[in-house]
N, C-alpha and C positions, 0 to 999 in steps of 0.2 A: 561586170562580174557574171558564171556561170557556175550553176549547180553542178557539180559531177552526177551522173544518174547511171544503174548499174541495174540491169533488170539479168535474172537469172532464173534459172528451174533445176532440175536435178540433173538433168540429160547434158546441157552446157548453157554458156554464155549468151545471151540473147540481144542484148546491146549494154554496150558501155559509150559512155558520149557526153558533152557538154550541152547543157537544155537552161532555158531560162527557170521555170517552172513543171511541176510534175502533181497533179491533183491526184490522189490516192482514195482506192474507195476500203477506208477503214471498216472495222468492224463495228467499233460506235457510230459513221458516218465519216462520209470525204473527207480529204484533209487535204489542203496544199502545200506542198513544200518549196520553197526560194533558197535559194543561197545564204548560208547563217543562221539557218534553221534551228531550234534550243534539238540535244540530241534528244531521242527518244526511241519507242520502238513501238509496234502495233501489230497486231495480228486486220488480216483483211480477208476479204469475203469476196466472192464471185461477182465480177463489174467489170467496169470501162477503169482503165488506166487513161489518163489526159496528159499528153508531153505536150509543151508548148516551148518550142525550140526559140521561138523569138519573143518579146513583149507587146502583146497584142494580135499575135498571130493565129493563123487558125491552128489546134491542137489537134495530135495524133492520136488517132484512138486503140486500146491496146487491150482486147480483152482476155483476163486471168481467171484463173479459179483460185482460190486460198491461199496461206501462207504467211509471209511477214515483213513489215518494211520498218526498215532501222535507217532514221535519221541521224549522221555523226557527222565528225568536224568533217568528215573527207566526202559528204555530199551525201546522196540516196543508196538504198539499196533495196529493191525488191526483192524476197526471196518468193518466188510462185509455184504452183506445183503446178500448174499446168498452163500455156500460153496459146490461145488459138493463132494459126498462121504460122 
């Protein structure tokens, strides 16, 4: 099984992809997300994004500024306001 993961900004689409895992730096603190995650939603704070495409693999690192990540049936979605790279 793979997560769908959906990173976005205002400007456009920044990745959409299949990932094992996706560690989110929440605004209460990290969060990871797997596949069948209960839904939810979160505001997030300025940090490393962690994709870890495989299980046990090394993780990608993905630095954001703010915004929001909504866990639903149809996988992740970051909304970011700004992506360095």
């Amino acid at each position: 099984m793979a997560l769908h993961f959906e990173l976005v900004t205002p400007a456009r689409l920044v990745r959409s992809e299949d990932v094992h895992m996706v560690v989110v730096p929440g605004a209460e603190g990290e969060f990871g997300v797997l596949e069948g995650h209960a839904p939810f939603m979160s505001t997030i704070r300025d940090g490393a994004l962690l994709v870890y495409r495989t299980e046990g693999g090394t993780p990608e690192t993905i630095q954001i500024q703010g915004g929001f990540a909504e866990v639903a049936a149809t996988g992740l979605t970051v909304l970011a306001e700004h992506v360095e790279g």
